[in-house]
C-alpha positions as CSV (number, residue, x, y, z in Angstrom):
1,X,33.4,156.8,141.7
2,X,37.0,155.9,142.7
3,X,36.0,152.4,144.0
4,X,34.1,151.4,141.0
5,X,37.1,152.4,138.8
6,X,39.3,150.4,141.0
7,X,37.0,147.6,140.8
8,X,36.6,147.6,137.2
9,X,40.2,147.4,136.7
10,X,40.8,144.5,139.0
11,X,40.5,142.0,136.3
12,X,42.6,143.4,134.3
13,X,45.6,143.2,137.0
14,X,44.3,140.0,137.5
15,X,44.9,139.2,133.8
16,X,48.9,141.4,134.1
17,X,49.7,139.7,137.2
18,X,48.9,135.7,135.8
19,X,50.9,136.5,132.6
20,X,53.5,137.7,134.6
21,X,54.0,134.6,136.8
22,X,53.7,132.3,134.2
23,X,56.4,134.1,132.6
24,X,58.6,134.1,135.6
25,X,57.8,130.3,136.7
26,X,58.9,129.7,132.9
27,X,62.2,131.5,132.9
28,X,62.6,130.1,136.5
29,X,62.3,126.5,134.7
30,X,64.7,127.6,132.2
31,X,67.3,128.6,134.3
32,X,67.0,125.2,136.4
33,X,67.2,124.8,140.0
34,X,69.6,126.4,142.4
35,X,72.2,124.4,143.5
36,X,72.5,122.8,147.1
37,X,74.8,123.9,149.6
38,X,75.9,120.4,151.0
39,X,77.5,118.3,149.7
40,X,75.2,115.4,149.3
41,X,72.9,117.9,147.6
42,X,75.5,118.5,145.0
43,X,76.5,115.0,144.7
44,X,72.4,114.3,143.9
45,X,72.4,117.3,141.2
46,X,75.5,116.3,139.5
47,X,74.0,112.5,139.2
48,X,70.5,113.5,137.9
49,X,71.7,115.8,135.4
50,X,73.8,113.0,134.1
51,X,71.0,110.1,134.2
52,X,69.3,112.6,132.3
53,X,72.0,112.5,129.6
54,X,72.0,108.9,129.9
55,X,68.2,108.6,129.2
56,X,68.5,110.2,126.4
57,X,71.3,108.3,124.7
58,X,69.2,105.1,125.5
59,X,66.3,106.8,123.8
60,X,68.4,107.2,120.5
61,X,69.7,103.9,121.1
62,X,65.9,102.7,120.9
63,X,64.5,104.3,118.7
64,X,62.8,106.7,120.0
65,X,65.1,109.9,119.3
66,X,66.7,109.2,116.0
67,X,70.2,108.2,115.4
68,X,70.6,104.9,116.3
69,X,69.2,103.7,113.0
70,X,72.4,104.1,111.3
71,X,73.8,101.1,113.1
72,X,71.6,98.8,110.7
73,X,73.6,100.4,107.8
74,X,76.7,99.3,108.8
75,X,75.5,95.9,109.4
76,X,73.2,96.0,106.4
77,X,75.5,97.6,103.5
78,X,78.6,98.6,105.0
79,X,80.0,95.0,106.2
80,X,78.8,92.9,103.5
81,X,80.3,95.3,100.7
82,X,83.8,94.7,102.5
83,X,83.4,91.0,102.5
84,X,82.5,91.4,98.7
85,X,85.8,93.4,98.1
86,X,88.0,90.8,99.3
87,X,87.6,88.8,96.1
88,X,88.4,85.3,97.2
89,X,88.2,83.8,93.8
90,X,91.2,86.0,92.9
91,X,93.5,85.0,95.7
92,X,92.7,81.3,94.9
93,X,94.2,82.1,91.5
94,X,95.9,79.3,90.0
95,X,99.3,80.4,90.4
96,X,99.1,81.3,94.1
97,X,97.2,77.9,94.5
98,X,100.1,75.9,93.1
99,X,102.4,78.0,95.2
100,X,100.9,77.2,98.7
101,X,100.0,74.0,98.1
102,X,104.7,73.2,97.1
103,X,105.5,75.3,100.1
104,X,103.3,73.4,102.6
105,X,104.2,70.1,100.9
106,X,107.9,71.1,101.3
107,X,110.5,68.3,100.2
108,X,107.6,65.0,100.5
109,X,104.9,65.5,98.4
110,X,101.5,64.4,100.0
111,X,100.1,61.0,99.2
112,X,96.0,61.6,99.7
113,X,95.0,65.6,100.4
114,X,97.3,68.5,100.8
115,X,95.7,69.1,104.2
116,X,99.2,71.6,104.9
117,X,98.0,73.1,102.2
118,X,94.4,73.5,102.5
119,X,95.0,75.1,105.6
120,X,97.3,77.8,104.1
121,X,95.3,78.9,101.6
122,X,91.9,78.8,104.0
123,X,94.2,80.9,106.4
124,X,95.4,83.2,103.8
125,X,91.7,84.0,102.5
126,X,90.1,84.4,106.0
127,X,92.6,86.7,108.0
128,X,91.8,88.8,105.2
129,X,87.8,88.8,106.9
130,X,89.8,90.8,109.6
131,X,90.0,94.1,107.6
132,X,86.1,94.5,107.1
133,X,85.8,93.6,111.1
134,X,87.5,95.8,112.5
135,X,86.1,98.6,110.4
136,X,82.1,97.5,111.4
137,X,84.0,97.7,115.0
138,X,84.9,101.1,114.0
139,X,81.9,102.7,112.3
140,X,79.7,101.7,115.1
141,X,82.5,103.5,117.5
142,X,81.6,106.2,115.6
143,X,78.1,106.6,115.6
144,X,77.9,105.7,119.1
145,X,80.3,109.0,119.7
146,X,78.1,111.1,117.4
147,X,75.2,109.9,119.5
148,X,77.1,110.9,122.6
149,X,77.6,114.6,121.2
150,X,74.1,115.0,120.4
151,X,72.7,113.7,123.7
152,X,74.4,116.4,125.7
153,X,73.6,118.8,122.8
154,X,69.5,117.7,123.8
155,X,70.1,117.3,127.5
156,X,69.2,120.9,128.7
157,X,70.1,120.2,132.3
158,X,73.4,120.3,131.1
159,X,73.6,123.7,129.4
160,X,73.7,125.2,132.8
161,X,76.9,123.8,134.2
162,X,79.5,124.0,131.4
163,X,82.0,121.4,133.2
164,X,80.1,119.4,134.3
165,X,79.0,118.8,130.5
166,X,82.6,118.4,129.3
167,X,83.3,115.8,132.4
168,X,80.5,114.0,131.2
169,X,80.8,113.7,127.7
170,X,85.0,112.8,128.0
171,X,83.3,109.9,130.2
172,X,80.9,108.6,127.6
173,X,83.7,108.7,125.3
174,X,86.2,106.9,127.6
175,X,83.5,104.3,128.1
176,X,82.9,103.9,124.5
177,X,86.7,103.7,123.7
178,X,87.0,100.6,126.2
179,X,83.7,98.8,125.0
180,X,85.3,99.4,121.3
181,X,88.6,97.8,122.1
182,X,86.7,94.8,123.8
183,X,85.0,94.0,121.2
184,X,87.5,94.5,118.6
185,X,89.3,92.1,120.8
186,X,86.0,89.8,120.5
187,X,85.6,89.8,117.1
188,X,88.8,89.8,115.6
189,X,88.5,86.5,118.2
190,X,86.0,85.2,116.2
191,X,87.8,85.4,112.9
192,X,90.8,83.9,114.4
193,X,88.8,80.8,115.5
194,X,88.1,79.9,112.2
195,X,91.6,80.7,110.8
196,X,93.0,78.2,113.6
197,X,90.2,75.7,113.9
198,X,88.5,74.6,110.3
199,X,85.3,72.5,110.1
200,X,86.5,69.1,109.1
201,X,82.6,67.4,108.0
202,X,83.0,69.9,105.4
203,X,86.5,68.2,104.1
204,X,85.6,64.4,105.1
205,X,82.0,65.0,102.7
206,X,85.3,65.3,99.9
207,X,85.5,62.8,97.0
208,X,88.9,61.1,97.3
209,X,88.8,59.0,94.4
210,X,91.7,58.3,91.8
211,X,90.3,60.5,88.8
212,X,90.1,64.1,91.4
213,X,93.8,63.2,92.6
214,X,93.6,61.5,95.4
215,X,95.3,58.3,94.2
216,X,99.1,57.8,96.1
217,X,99.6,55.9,92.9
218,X,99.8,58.6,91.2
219,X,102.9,60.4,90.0
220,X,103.9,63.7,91.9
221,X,103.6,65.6,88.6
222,X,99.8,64.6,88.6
223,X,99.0,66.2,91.7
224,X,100.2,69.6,90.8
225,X,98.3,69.5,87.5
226,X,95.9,72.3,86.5
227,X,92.3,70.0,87.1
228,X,93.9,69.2,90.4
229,X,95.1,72.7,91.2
230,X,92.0,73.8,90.0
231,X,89.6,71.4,92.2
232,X,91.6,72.5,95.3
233,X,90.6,76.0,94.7
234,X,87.4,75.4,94.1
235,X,86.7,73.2,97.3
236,X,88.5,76.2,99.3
237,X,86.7,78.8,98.1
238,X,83.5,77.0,99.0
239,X,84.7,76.4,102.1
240,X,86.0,80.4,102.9
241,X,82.3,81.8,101.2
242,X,80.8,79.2,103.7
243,X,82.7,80.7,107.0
244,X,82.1,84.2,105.7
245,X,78.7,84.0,105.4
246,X,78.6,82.4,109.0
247,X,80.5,85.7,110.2
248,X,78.3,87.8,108.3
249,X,75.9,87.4,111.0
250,X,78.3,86.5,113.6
251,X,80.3,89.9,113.6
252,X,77.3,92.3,114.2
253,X,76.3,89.9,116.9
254,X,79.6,90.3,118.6
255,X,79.4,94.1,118.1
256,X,76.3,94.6,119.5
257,X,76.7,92.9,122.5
258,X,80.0,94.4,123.0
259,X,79.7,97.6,122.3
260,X,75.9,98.4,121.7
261,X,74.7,97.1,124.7
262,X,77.0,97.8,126.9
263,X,76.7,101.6,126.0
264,X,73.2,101.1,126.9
265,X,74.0,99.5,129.8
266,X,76.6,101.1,131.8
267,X,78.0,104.1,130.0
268,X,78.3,106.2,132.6
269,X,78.8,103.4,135.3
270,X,82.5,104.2,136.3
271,X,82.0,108.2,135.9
272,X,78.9,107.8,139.1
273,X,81.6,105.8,140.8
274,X,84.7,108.5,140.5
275,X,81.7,110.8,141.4
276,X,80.8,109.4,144.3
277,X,84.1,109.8,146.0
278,X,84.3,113.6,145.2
279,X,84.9,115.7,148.2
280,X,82.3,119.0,148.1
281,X,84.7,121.2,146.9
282,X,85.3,119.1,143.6
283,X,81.6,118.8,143.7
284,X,81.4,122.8,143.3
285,X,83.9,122.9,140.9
286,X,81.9,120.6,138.6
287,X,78.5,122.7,139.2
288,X,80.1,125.8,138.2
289,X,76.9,128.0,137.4
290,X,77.6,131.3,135.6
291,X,77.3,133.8,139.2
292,X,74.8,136.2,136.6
293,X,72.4,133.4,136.4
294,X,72.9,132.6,139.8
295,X,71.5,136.2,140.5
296,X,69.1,136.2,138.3
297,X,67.7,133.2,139.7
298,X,67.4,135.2,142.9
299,X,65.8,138.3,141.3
300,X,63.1,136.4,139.6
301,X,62.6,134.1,143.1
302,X,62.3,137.7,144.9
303,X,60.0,138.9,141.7
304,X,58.1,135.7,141.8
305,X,57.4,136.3,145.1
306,X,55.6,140.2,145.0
307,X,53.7,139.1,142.3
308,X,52.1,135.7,144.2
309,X,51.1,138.3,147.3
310,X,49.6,140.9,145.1
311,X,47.4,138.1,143.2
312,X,46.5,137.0,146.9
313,X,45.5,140.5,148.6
314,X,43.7,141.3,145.0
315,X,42.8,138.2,145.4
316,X,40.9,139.0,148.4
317,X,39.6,142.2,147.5
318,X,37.6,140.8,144.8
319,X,35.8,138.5,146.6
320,X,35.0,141.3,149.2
321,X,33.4,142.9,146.6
């Protein structure tokens, strides 16, 4: 009568014992691995955690975690509403028009264009482009940062070795703090370029006849008239909304490369080089697992272990039967 009882209740402990290992193969999981004792072992760990960190900063980067997405907005609303608040037609105002165009002729009037002057007021209106640049270099910074914070936040690997998380994410941000000056250096390049260098088709496609000014005939008084003012103003604040619609796209171009991809390509590059030259006992210092988790880990691996034998021998047993 004992045997059959015993037998009947086999499946049952089958049943306990299964639950049971899932459970501590799952907590196992949880906890992660244990860590090597070499130090090659260590230096693997440290670098696979962090590639996982890195994988998932690309994924939000791609599009497939979300985040990245508000990099469009910048490019797509913020940018374009800064270039819109500069107001060009207000700094070519009549009275600051007449005003560039004397100082730049000085004491000699010019005979056929005010190219001196021209090239003042196009100056003047387009270093102004350098306010909005910067702060598209500066929003994406930002997000780039945010998506930094959130990737270790998702990277569970991480959660185990609390330095090791904080070495990592001050090396994202370093990273993203060089790629940021770089390509504010870039782009502010870009507006510069145009400041400095204009597009002269644009100025030899001007009418130069008699009745717009450009008669040497002409008494100086004429050529700082209103319609004559006026017409200069006009032809330069073609000319500025023509180069800043031309860095409209050309900024987030710059940005991207410099900054966007360049985080996806080698954020953590110079951290896996510093890494690579740490001696084991650096290495330990950056794996520094809580010691309770590091017995527990032990426990359950000793747990873990009962419970596979007694599903064997019971195992066993139940197919003597």
């Amino acid at each position: 009568h004992l045997e059959t009882v015993i037998k009947s209740r086999i499946p049952g402990l089958q049943s306990l014992i299964s639950k049971t290992i899932s459970e501590l193969e799952a907590e196992l999981t949880r906890l992660g691995k244990p860590i090597a004792n070499d130090a090659g072992g260590k230096l693997y760990t440290a670098m696979e955690i962090s590639r996982a960190f890195d994988q998932i900063f690309k994924e939000h980067l791609d599009g497939v975690r979300p985040g990245g997405d508000k990099i469009y907005g910048v490019f797509d609303n913020q940018l374009p509403a800064g270039l819109k608040r500069l107001q060009f037609d207000k700094h070519l105002s009549m009275d600051n028009v007449r005003k560039l165009i004397t100082e730049a002729d000085g004491y000699q009037p010019h005979l056929i264009a005010p190219e001196q002057g021209y090239r003042r007021l196009i100056e003047s209106c387009l270093v102004t482009i350098r306010g909005p640049a910067e702060a598209a270099v500066d929003a994406i910074h930002g997000i780039l940062k945010e998506l930094v914070q959130k990737s270790i936040s998702e990277t569970v690997e991480l959660k185990q070795y609390p330095t090791l998380r904080v070495e990592v994410g001050n090396a994202a941000i370093q990273s993203l703090e060089r790629m940021r000056d770089e390509s504010r250096r870039a782009t502010l390049q870009l507006v510069d370029m145009e400041c400095c260098y204009l597009t002269v088709e644009f100025f030899r496609k001007l009418p130069q006849d008699a009745e717009k000014g450009g008669n040497p005939t002409h008494s100086i008084f004429d050529r700082y008239s209103d319609t004559y003012l006026r017409r200069i103003g006009s032809t330069v604040l073609s000319y500025v909304n023509m180069v800043c619609a031309s860095l409209r796209h050309s900024i987030p171009k710059s940005v991207v490369y410099c900054q966007v991809r360049e985080a996806k390509r080698s954020l953590l590059d110079y951290f896996f080089a510093e890494l690579g030259k740490k001696e084991i006992k650096q290495l330990s210092s950056l794996l520094d697992e809580d010691p309770a988790v590091m017995q527990r880990r032990t426990n359950l691996a000793k747990r873990l272990e009962l419970y596979r034998s007694a599903q064997s021998e019971i195992e066993m047993v139940a197919w003597d039967k």
